[in-house]
Kinemage of the C-alpha trace (Angstrom):
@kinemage 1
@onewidth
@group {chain A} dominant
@subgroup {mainchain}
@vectorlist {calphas} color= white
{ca unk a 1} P 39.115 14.271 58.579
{ca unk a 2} L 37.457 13.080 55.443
{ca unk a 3} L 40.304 13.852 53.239
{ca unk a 4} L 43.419 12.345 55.787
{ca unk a 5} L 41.112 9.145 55.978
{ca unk a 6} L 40.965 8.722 52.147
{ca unk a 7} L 44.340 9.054 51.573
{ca unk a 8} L 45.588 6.191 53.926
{ca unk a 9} L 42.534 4.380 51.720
{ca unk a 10} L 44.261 5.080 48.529
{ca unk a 11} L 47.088 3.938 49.441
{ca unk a 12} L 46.049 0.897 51.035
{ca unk a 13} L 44.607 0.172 47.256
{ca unk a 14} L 47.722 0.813 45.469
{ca unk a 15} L 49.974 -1.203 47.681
{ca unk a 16} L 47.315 -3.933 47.147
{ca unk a 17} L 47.332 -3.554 43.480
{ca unk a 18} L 51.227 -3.374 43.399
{ca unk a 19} L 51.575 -6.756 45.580
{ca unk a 20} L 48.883 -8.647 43.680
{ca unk a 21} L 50.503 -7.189 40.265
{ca unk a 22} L 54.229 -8.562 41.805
{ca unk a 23} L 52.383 -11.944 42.875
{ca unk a 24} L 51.206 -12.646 39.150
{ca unk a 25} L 54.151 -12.131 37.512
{ca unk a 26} L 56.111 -14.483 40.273
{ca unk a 27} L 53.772 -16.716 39.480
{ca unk a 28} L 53.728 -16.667 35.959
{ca unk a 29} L 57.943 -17.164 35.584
{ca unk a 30} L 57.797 -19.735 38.103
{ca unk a 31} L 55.177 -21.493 35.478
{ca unk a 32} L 57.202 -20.792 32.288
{ca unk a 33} L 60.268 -22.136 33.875
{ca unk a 34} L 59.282 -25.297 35.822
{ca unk a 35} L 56.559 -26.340 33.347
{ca unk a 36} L 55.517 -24.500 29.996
{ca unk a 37} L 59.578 -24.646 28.802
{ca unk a 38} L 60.556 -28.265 30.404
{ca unk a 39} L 60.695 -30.256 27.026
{ca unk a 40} L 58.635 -33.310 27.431
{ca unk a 41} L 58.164 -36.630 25.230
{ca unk a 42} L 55.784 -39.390 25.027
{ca unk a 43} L 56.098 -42.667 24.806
{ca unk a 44} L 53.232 -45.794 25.462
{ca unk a 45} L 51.229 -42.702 27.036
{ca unk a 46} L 53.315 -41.832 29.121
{ca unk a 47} L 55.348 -38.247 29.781
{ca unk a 48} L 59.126 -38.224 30.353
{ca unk a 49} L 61.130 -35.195 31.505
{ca unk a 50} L 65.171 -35.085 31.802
{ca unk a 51} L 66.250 -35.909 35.143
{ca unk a 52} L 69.761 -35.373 34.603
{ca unk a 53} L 72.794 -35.107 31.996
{ca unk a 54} L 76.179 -37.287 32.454
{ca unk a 55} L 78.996 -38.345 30.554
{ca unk a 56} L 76.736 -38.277 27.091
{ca unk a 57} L 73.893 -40.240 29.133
{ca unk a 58} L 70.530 -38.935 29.635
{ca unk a 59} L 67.938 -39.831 32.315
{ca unk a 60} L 64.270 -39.661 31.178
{ca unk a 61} L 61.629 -40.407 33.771
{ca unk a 62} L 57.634 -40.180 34.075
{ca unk a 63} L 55.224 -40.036 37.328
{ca unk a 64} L 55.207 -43.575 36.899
{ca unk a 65} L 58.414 -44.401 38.135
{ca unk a 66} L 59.243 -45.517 34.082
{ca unk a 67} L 62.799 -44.792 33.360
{ca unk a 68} L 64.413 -43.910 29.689
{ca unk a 69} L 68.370 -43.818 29.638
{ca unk a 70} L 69.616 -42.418 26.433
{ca unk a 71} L 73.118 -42.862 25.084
{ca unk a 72} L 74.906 -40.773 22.709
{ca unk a 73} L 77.376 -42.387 20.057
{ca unk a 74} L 77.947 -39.742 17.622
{ca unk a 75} L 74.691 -39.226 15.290
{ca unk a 76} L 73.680 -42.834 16.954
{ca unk a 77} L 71.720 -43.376 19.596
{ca unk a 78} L 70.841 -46.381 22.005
{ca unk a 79} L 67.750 -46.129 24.423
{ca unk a 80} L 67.244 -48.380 27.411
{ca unk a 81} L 63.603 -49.268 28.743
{ca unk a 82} L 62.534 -51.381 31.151
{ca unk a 83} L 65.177 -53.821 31.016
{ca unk a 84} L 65.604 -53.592 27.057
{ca unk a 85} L 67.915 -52.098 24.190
{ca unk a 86} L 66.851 -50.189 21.378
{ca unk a 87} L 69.089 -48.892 18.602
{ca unk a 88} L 68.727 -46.038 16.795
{ca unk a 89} L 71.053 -45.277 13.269
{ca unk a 90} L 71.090 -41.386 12.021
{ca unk a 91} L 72.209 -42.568 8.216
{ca unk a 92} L 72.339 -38.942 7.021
{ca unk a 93} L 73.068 -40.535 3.271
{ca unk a 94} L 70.026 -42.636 3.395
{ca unk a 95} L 67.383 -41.018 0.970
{ca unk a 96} L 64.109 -40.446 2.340
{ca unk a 97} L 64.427 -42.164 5.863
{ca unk a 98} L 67.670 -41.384 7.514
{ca unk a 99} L 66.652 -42.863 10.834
{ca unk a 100} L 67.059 -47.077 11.526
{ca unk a 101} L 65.324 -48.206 14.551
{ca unk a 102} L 66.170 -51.801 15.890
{ca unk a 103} L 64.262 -53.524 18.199
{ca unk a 104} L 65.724 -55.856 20.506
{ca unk a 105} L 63.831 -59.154 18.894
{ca unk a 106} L 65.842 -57.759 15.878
{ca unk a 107} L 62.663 -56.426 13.905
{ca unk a 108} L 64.047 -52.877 12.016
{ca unk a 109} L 62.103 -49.999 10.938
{ca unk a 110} L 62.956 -46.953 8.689
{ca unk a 111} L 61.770 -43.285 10.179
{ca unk a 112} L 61.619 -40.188 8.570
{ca unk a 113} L 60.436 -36.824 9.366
{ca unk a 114} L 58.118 -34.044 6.976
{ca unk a 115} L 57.649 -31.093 9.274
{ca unk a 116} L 56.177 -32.112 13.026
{ca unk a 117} L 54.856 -35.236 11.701
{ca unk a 118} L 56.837 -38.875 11.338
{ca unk a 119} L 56.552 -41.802 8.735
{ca unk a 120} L 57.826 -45.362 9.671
{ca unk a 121} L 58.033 -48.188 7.411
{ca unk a 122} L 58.582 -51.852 8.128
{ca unk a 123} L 60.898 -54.135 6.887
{ca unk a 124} L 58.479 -54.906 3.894
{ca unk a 125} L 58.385 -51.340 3.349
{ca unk a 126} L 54.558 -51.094 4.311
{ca unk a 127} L 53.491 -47.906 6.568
{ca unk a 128} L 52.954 -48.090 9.602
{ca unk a 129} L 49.404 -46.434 11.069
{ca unk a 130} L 50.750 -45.693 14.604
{ca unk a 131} L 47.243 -45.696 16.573
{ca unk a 132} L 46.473 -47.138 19.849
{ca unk a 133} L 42.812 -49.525 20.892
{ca unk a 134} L 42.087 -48.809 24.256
{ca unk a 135} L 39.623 -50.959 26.711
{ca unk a 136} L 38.605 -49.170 30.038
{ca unk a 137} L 41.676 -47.198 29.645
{ca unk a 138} L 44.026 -50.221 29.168
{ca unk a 139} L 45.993 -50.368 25.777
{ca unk a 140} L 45.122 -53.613 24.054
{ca unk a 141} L 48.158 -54.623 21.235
{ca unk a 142} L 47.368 -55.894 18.192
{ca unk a 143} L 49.270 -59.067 17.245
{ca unk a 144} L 52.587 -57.587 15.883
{ca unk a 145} L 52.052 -54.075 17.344
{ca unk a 146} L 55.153 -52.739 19.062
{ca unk a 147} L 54.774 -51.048 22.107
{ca unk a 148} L 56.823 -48.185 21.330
{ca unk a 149} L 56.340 -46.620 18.065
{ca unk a 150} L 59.611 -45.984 16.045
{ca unk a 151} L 58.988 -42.542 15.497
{ca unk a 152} L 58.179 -42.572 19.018
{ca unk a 153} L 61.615 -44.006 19.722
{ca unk a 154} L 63.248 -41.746 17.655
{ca unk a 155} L 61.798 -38.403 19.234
{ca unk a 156} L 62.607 -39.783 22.829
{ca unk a 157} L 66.135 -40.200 21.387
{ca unk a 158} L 67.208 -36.538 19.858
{ca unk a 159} L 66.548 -33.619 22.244
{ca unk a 160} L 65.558 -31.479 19.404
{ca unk a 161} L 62.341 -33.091 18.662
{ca unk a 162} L 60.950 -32.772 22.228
{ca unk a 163} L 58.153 -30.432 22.706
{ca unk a 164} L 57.285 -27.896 25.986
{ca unk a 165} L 54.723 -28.667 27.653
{ca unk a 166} L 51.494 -26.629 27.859
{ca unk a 167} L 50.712 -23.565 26.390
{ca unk a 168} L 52.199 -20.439 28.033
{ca unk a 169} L 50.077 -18.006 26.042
{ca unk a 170} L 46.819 -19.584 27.352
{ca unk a 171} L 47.856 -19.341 30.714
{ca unk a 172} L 48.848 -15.776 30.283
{ca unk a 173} L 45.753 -15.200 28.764
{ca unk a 174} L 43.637 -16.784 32.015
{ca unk a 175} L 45.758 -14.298 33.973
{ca unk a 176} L 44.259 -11.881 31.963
{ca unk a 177} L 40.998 -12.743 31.973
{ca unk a 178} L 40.842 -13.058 35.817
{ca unk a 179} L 42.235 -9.663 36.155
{ca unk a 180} L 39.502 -8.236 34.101
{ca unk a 181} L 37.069 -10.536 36.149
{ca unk a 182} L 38.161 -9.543 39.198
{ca unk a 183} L 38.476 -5.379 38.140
{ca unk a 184} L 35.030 -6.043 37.090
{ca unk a 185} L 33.860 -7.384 40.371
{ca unk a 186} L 35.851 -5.363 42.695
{ca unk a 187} L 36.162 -1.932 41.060
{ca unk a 188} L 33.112 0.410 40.735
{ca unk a 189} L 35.521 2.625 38.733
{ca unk a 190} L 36.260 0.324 36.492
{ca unk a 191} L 32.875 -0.504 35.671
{ca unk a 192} L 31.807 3.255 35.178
{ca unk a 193} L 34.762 3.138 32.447
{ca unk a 194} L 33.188 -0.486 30.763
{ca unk a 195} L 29.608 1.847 31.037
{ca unk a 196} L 31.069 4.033 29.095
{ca unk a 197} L 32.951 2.180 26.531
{ca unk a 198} L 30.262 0.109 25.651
{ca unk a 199} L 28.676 3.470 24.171
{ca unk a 200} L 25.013 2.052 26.356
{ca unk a 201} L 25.118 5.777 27.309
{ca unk a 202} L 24.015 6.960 24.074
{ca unk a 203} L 20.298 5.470 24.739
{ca unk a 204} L 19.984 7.504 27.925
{ca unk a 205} L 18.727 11.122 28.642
{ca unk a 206} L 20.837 10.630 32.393
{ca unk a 207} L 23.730 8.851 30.814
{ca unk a 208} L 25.049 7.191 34.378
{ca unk a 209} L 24.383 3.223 34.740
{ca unk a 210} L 22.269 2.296 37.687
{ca unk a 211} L 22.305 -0.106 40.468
{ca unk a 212} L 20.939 -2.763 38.591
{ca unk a 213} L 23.629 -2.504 36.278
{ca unk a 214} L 26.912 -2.340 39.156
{ca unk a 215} L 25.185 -5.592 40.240
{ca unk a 216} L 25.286 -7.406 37.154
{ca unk a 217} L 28.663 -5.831 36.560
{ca unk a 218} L 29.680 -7.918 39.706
{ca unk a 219} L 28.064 -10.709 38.742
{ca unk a 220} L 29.752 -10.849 35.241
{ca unk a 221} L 33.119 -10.409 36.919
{ca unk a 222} L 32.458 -13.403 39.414
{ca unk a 223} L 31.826 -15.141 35.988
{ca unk a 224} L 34.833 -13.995 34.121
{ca unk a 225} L 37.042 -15.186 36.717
{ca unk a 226} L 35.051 -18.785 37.237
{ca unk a 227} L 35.681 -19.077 33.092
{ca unk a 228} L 39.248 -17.857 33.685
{ca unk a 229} L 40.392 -20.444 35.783
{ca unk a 230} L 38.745 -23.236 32.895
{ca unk a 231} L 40.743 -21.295 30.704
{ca unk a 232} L 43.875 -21.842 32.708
{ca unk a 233} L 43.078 -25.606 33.134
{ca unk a 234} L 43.308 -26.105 29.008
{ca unk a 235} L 46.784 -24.825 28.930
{ca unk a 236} L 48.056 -27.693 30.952
């Protein structure tokens, strides 16, 4: 009776196992598709996403309610915020800054870009520190200070400078972690094997770990997962 009862046990476990298994990796393509690989830009603080694609017009918008409409003319492009026009020229034979950014007052700035990082000039050709001052979370502007950056302009404008959001491999690796945590916790197997990879059976004339040691085991597990799920939070 022993043996038909363990077997219904067993697989209980597996089926368990198998679900939680087919649960995680659900989980983890519905994260890589609706968030880690949704390209994302930035601008005044706030995150944009593509809404949707028509007739070479893209819709930006953030949790705000902030929309960006992006038009295509060739190399060109012309982004529309809050009521107002800004142009952007792709001058492919300009040496050293082959972007043009107008702002609707008429004030132009030069953008160019060395690797993931931008340089703007202004019109006197001086460079421009893009850095915000904050006051209880409120940007203050400096006199002058635009509120969009050029190079912030001008990476809201060309798809292929957005970024994805999030890291994937940090979540993966929180998905990892907990597993371990909770394998830890849950499976005195498991710990037996972590007794004896951890070679602590060398010191011992009765190499087998002892109660005190399957409750710290569960203990460290409960804490692995706790630290997982900070782990998980960071790849936001």
């Amino acid at each position: 009776m022993k043996i038909n009862a363990a077997i219904p046990r067993r697989i209980g476990g597996l089926t368990v196992l198998f679900l939680l298994f087919t649960a995680i990796l659900v989980f983890l393509g519905y994260a890589y598709t609706h968030y880690y690989s949704v390209p994302v830009f930035y601008l005044d603080r706030e995150k944009f996403t593509l809404d949707h694609t028509e007739n070479g017009k893209s819709l930006y918008t953030s949790s705000s309610g902030t929309k960006v409409l992006v038009q295509n003319a060739g190399d060109n492009r012309e982004l529309s915020i809050n009521g107002k026009t800004f142009s952007i020229i792709h001058e492919k034979a300009l040496s050293g800054f082959p972007y043009e950014v107008r702002y609707p007052e008429g004030t132009t700035y030069r953008v160019t870009r060395h690797g993931d990082m931008f340089l703007a000039l202004d019109e006197q050709g001086e460079f421009i520190p893009e850095l915000t001052v904050e006051m209880n979370g409120n940007r203050i502007l400096s006199p002058g200070e635009e509120r969009y950056f050029p190079s912030a302009l001008v990476t809201a404008a060309y798809p292929e400078f957005h970024n994805s959001q999030g890291s994937f491999g940090i979540l993966v690796l929180s998905v990892a972690l907990f597993l371990f945590g909770w394998c830890t916790f849950r499976f005195e197997k498991f710990q037996r094997i972590l007794f004896w990879a951890s070679l602590r059976w060398i010191w011992f004339e009765q190499p087998e770990p002892s109660d005190f040691y399957f409750f710290t085991s569960k203990i460290g597990g409960i804490v692995i997962m706790l630290g997982s799920i900070v782990v998980a939070f960071q790849s936001l």
